[in-house]
C-alpha positions in Angstrom: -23.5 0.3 -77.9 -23.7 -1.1 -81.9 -21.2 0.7 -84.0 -21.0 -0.1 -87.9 -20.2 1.6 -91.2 -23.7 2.1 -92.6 -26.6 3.4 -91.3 -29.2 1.6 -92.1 -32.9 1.7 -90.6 -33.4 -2.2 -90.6 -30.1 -3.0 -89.1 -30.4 -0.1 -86.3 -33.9 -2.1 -85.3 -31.9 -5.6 -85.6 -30.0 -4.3 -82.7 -32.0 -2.4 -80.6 -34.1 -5.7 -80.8 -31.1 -7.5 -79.4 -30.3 -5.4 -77.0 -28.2 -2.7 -78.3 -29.4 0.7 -76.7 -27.1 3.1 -78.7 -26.0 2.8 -82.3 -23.3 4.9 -83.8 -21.8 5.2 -87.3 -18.5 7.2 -88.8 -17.4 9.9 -88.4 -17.4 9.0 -84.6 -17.6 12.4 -82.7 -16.1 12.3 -79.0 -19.0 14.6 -77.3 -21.5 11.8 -79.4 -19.9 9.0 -78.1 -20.0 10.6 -74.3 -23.1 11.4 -74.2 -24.0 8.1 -75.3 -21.8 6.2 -72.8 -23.3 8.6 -70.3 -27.2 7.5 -71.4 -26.3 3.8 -71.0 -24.0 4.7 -67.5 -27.8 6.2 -66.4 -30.0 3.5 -67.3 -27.8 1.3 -65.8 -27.7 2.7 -62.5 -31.8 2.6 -62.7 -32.4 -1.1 -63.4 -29.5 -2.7 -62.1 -29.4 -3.2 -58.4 -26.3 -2.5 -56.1 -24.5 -5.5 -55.6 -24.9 -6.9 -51.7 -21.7 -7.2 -49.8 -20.3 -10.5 -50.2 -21.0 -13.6 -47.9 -18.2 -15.2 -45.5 -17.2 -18.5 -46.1 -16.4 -21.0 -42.9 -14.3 -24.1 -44.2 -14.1 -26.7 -41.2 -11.7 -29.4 -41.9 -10.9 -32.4 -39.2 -7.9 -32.5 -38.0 -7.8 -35.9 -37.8 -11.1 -38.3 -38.4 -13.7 -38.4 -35.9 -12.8 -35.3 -34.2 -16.8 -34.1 -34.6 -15.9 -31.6 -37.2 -19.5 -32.1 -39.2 -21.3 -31.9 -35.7 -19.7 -28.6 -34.8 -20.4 -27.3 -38.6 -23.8 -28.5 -38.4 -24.7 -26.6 -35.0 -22.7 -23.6 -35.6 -24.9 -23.2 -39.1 -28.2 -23.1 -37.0 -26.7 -21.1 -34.5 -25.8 -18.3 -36.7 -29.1 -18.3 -38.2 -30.7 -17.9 -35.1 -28.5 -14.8 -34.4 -29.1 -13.3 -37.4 -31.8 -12.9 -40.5 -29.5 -13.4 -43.0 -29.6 -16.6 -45.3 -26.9 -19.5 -44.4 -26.3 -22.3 -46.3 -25.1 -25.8 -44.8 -22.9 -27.7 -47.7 -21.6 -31.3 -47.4 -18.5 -31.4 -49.2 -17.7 -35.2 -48.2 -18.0 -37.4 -51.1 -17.0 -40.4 -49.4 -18.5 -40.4 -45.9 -20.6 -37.2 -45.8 -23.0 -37.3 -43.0 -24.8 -34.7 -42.9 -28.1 -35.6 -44.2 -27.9 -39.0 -41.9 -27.5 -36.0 -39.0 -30.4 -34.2 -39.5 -33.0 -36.8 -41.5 -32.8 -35.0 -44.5 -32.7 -36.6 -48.3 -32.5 -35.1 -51.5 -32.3 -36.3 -55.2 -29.5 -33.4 -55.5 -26.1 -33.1 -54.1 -23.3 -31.1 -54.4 -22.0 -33.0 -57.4 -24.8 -31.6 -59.1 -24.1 -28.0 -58.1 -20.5 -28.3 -59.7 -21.7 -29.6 -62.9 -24.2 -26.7 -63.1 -22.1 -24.1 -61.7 -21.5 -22.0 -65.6 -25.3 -22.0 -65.2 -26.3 -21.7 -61.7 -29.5 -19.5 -61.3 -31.7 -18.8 -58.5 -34.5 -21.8 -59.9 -32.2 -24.2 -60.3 -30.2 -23.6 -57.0 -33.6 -23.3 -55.1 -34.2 -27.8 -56.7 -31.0 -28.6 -55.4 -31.1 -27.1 -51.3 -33.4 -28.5 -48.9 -34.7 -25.7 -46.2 -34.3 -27.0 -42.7 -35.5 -24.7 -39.8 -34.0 -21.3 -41.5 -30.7 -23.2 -42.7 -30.9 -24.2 -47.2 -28.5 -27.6 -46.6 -26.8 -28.7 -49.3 -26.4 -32.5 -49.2 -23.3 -34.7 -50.2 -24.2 -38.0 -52.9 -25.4 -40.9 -51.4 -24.0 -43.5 -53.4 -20.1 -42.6 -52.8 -17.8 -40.5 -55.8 -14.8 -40.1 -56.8 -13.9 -36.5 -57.5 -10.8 -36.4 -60.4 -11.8 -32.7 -62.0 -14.5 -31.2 -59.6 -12.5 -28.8 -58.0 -12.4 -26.9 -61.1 -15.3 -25.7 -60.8 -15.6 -24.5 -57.0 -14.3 -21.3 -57.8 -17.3 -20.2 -59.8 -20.1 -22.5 -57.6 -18.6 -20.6 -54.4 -18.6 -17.4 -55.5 -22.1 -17.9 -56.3 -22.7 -18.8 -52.8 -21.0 -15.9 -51.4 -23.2 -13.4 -53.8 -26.8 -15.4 -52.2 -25.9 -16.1 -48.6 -24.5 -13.9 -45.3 -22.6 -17.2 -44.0 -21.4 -20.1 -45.9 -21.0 -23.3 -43.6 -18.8 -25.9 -45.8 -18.3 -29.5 -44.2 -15.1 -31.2 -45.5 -13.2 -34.6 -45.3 -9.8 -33.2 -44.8 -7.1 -31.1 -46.1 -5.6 -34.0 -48.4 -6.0 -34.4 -52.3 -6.7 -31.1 -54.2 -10.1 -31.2 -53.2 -9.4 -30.3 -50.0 -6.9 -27.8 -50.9 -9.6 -26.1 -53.3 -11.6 -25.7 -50.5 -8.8 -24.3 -47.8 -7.6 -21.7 -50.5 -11.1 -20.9 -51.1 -12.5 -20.2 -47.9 -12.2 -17.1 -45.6 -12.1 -18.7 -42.4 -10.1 -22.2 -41.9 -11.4 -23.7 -39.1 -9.7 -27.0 -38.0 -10.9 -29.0 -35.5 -9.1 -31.8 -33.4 -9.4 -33.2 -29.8 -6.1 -32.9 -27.2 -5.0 -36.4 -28.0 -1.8 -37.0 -28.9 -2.8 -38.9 -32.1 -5.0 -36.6 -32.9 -2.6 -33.6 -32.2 0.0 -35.2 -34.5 -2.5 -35.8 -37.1 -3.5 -32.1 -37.3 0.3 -31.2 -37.1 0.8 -32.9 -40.3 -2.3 -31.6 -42.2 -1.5 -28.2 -41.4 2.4 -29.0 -42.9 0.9 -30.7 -45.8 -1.5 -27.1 -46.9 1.2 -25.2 -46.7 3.5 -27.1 -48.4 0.4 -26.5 -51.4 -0.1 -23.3 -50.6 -2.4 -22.6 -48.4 -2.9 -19.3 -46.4 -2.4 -20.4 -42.8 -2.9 -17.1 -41.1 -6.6 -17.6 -41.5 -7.0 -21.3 -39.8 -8.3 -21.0 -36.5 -7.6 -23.9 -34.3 -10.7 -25.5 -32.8 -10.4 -28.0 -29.7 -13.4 -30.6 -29.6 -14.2 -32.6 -26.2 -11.8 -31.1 -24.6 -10.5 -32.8 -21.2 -7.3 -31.4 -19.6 -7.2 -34.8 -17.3 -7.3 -37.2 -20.5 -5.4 -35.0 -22.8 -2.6 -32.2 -23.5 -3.1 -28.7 -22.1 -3.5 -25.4 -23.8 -0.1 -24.8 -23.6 0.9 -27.9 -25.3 -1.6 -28.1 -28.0 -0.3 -24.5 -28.7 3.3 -25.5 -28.4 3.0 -28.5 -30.6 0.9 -27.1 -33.3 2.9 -23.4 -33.5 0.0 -21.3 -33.4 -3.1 -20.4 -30.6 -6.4 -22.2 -30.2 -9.3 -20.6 -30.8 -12.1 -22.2 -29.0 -12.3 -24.9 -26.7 -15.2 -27.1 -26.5 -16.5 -29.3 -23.7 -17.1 -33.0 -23.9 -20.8 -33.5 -24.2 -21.6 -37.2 -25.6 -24.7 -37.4 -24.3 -26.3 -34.1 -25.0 -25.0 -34.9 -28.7 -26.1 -38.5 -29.3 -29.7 -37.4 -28.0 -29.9 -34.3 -30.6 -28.5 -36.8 -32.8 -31.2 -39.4 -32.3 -34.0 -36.9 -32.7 -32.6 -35.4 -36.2 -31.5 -31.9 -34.5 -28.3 -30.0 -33.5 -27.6 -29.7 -29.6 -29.6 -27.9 -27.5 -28.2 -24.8 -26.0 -28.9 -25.7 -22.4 -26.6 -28.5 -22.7 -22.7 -28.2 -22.2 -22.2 -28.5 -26.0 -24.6 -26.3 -27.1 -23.2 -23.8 -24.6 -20.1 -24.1 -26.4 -21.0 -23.6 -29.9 -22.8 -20.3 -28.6 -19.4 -19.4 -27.4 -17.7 -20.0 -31.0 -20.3 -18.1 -33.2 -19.6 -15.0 -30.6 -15.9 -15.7 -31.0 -16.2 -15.5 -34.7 -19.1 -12.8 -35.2 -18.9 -10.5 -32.2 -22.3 -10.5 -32.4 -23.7 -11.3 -28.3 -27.1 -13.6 -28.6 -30.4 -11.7 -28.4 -32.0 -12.0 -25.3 -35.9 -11.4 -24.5 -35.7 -7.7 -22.3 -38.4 -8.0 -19.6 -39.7 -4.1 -19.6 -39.7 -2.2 -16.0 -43.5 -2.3 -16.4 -44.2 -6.1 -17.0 -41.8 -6.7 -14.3 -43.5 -4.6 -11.6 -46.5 -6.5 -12.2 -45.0 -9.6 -12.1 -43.7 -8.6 -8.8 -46.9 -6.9 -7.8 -48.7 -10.7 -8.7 -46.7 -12.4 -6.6 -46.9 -10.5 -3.2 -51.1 -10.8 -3.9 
């Protein structure tokens, strides 16, 4: 709505022409300027679509290094996606050591340092450059060439709320909880997942990240403790880890090297026949509710399956 002293037929044009769909001049009349609020209220309702419910946004941060934090990450994304038609995005957020792309064969000339800088401007064409589709999953890759981030996390705010406006479930890989760059992304988030094994290193470790985010800050009523190869015969027990750590775990999952070096090897996330890929199944019900769909064999087509076999 254009308001102004003088009414004048050139100027009224000059801003209907720039977008101004209601143009008022002294003395202002309340019932005028109603109705005229009311016009634009109705045009808007027509043109602009109802805004989508907002995506959910999984952090996973290692406990400790080499606690298979990017593997889960990687096969929970693929998982969900297979559970659900919704889009989910895959983001390496390592700028160091991000693995990601090594994981699944992928390569890219875009990263996620390029969706920060652009992240005033993001659009859907220019978001669409800088993903690579991979069965059902748009992955996001980390740099290839190492970075230093000094100022990023200034800008995840706006890039990650962009994400959560164009996907159901946001999948974010990241180093750790250290440096502000890994706080950013623990505030962030809605769901904290932290993933260590039953070590005691690695139990200590995790004790002291979890200290460290909320001495900055962090929420830590929405990390949910993940347990990676766990072994109860080369490792602390439930009730330890619990003990130790001061809150419950989440989800255990079993050792599986081989099933995951073979997936690894062929550029793919594990299997779910294999004890791994059993596992993750278990954690996207855990966090969804959501069962897996199953293929229902109709009374008919198995009555002549039955009748087949006795002929």
């Amino acid at each position: 709505m254009a308001l102004h002293t003088v009414k004048d037929a050139n100027l009224i044009m000059n801003c209907l022409r720039r977008g101004a769909s209601e143009f008022l001049v002294p003395p202002f009349d309340t019932a005028e300027i109603c109705a005229a609020l009311e016009r634009i209220a109705k045009r808007s309702a027509q043109v602009r679509p109802s805004r989508p419910a907002e995506g959910k946004v999984y952090c996973f941060m290692p406990g400790k290094g080499a606690c298979g934090s990017t593997t889960i990450a990687a096969s929970l994304a693929f998982e969900l996606r297979r559970r659900s038609p919704g889009k989910v995005l895959l983001a390496d957020l390592d700028p160091l050591t991000g693995t990601i792309a090594f994981q699944l064969k992928l390569k890219s000339h875009y990263s996620f340092v390029h969706a920060l800088s652009n992240s005033s401007r993001m659009d859907e064409d220019l978001w669409n450059g800088m993903v690579i589709p991979c069965r059902g999953v748009d992955v996001l890759l980390s740099p290839e060439n190492p970075v230093d981030l000094v100022n990023e996390a200034q800008d995840l705010p706006a890039i990650v709320e962009y994400w959560r406006e164009t996907y159901e479930t946001v999948i974010l890989d990241t180093p750790g909880a250290y440096r502000q760059w890994g706080i950013s992304l623990a505030t962030l988030c809605d769901e904290l997942m932290i993933v260590t094994t039953n070590e005691l290193p690695a139990i200590r470790a995790t004790g002291n990240a979890l200290a460290y985010m909320n001495r900055n800050g962090v929420d830590l009523s929405k990390v949910k403790l993940i347990v990676n190869r766990y072994n109860v015969d080369l490792g602390l027990d439930q009730a330890a880890i619990e003990a130790a750590l001061h809150m419950p775990v989440f989800q255990f999952l079993p050792s599986d090297y081989e099933g995951v070096q073979k997936a690894m090897m062929q550029g793919k996330t594990a299997p779910g026949g294999t004890k791994v890929g059993k596992g993750i199944a278990a954690l996207a019900e855990a966090l969804t509710g959501q069962m897996a769909e199953r293929k229902k064999q109709s009374m008919f087509s198995g009555l002549f399956s039955f009748l087949g076999a006795a002929e």
